[in-house]
PASE-544687 format. One record per residue (C-alpha): x, y, z. Coordinates in Angstrom, 1 decimal. Example, Ala and Ser with C-alpha at 12.3 -4.5 7.8 and 13.67 -1.06 7.14 Angstrom:
REC        X        Y        Z
REC     12.3     -4.5      7.8
REC     13.7     -1.1      7.1
//
This chain:
REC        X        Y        Z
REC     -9.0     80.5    144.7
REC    -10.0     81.9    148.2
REC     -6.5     84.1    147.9
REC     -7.0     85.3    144.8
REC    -10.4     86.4    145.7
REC     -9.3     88.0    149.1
REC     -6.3     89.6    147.4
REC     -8.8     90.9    144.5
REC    -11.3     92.1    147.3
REC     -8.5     93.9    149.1
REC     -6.8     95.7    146.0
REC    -10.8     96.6    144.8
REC    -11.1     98.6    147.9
REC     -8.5    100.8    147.9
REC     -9.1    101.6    143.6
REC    -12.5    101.1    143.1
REC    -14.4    104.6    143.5
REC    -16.9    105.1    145.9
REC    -16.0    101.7    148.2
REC    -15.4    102.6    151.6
REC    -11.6    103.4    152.0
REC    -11.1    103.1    148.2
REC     -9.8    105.2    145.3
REC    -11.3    108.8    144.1
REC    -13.3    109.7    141.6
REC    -10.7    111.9    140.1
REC    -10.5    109.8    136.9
REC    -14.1    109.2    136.0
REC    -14.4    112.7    136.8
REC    -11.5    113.9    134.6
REC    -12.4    111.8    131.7
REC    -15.8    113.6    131.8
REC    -13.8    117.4    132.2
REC    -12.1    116.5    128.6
REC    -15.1    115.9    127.0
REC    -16.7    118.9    128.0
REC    -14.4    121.5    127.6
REC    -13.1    120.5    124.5
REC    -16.1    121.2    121.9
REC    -15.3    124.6    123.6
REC    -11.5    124.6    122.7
REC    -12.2    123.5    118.9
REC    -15.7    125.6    118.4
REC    -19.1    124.1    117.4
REC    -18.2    122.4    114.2
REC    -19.9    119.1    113.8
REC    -17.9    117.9    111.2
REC    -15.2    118.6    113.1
REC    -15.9    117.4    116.6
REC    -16.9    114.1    114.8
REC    -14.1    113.6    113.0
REC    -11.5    114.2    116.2
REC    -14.1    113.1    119.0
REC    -12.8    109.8    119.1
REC     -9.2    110.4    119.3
REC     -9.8    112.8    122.3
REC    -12.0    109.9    124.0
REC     -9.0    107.9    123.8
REC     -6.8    110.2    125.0
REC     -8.7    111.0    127.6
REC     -9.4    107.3    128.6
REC     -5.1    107.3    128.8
REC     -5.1    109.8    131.2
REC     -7.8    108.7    133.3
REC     -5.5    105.2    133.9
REC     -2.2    107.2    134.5
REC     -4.2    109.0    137.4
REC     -3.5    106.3    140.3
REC     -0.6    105.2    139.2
REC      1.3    106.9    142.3
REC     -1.4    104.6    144.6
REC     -1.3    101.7    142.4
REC      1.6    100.0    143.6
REC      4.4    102.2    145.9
REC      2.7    101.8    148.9
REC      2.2     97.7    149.4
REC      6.0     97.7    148.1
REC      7.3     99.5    150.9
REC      4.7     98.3    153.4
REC      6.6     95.0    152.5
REC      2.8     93.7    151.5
REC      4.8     91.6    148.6
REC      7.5     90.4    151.1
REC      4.6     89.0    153.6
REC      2.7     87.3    150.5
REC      6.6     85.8    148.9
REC      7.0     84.3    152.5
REC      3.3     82.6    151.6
REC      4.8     81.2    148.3
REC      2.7     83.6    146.3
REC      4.5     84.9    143.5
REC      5.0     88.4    142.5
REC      3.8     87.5    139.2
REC      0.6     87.3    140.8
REC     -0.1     89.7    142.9
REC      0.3     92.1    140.0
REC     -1.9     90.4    138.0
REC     -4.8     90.9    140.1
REC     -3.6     93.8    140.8
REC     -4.1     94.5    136.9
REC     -7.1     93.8    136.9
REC     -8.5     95.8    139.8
REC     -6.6     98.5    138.3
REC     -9.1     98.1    135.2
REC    -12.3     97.0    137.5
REC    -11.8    100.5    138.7
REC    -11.4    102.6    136.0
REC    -12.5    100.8    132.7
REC    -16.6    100.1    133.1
REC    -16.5    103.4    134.6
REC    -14.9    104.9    131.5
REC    -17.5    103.5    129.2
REC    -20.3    104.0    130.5
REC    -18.9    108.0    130.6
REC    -18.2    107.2    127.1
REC    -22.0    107.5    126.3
REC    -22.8    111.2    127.3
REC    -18.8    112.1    126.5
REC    -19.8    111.0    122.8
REC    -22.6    112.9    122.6
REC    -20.6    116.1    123.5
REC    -18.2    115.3    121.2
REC    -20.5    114.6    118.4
REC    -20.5    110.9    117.9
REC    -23.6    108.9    117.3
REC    -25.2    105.4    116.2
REC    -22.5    103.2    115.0
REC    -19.8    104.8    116.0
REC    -20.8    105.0    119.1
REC    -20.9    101.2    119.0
REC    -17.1    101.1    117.4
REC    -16.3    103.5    120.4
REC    -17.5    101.3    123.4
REC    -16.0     98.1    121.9
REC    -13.1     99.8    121.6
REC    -12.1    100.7    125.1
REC    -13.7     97.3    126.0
REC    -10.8     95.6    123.8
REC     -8.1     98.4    124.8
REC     -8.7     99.7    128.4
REC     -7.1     96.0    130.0
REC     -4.0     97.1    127.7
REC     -4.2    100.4    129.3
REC     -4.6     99.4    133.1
REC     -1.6     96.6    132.0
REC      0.6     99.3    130.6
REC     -0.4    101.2    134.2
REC      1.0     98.4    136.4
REC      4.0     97.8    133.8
REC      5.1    101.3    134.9
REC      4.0    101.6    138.1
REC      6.3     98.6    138.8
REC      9.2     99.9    137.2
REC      9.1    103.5    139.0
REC      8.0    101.9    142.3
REC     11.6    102.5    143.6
REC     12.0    105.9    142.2
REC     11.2    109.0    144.7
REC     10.2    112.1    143.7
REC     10.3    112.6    139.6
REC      8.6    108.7    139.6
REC      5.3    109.9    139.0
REC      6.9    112.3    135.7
REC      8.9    109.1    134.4
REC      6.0    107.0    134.6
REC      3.7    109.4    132.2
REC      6.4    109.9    130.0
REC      7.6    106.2    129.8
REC      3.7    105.2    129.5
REC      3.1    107.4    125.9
REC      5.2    105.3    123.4
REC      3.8    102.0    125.2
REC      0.3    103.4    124.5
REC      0.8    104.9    121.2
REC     -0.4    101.7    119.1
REC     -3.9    101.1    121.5
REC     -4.4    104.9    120.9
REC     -3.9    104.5    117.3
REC     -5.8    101.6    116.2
REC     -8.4    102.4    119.0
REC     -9.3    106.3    117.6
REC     -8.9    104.9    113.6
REC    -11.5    102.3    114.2
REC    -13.8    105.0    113.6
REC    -12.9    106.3    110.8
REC    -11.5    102.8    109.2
REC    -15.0    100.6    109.5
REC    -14.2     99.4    112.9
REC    -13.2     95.7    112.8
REC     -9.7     96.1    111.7
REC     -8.8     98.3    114.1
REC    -11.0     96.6    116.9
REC     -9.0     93.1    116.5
REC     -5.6     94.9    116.2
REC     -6.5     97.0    119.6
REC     -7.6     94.2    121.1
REC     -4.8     91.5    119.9
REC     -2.3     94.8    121.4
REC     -4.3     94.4    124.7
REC     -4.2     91.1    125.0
REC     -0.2     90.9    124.6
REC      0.2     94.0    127.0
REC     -2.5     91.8    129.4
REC      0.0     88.7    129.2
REC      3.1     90.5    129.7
REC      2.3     92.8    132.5
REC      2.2     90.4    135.4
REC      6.0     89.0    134.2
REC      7.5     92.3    133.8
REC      6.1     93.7    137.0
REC      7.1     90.9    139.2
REC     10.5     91.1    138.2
REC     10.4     94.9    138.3
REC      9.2     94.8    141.7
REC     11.8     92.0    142.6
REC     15.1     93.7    141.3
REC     13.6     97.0    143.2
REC     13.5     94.9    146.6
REC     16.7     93.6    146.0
REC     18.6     96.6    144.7
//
């Protein structure tokens, strides 16, 4: 337990914003950027904005986890930070799993609470408000778990990695995007437990594929 603490401690302060050493806030700060400028792109229409508002939150909440994915892993690989810890007898497996989750610890709370005022600009309000938040609770992990999936996959690529991973990340998203922005407009609970049954998968299956991702690139 006193590893997994140390190694969660150590991955928080490098992504978590604002800790001394650690991550920007470049995907906070973007999420907020889409939400402003885009009741400017589509006009003032309420209906409108209300009716789309959620789909851009989402897609906004996307981009703000594909940010760091060129931080999230490349570095410890070729620092040989895994090597040292395999030596330990500590798996792959998990070190990306805490890795996962201080992907989302830094990135995820931070995305809902911008959620509040980013609604407001967008023209949601009362209980869909509610649907929105409990949406990226249930479907940000699934987001920060599709983040690692490909940021251990294109950890030994060089140069067009950081393209590859954003385009291999968009189908593997498609389905939190989908069930997450029709919440609003379906009722919400549907579409809550599908996004969050997707999340949870893409939570148990992260940790598996990375490791061996990050394995076969040591060895290759």
């Amino acid at each position: 337990m006193s590893t997994l603490a140390a190694l969660l401690r150590r991955d928080l302060a490098r992504l978590l914003p604002g800790m001394r050493g650690g991550g920007s806030l470049l995907p906070l700060l973007f999420f907020l950027a889409v939400a402003m400028l885009y009741p400017f792109a589509i006009g003032p229409n309420p209906t409108l904005l209300a009716a789309t508002g959620g789909g851009v939150i989402w897609v906004a909440a996307l981009l703000a986890a594909i940010l760091p994915l060129d931080r999230l892993l490349a570095s410890d690989v070729e620092a040989g930070f895994f090597d040292q810890w395999a030596l330990r007898g500590v798996s792959e497996e998990l070190l990306v799993a805490v890795r996962m989750v201080a992907h989302w610890l830094s990135f995820g709370p931070f995305i809902m609470l911008a959620a509040l005022p980013a609604s407001a600009l967008v023209g949601i309000d009362g209980d869909k408000l509610r649907t929105v938040e409990l949406g990226l609770l249930a479907g940000t992990p699934g987001l920060a778990a599709i983040g690692v999936i490909i940021a251990s996959v294109t950890v030994a690529l060089k140069g067009g990695g950081a393209a590859l991973s954003g385009l291999l990340l968009i189908p593997l998203a498609v389905p939190l995007l989908v069930f997450g922005a029709g919440s609003l407009s379906t009722g919400g609970e549907g579409g809550l437990a599908l996004t969050g049954a997707i999340s949870l998968l893409l939570v148990a299956i992260a940790p598996f594929a990375g490791g061996a991702a990050i394995r076969a690139a040591r060895e290759g």
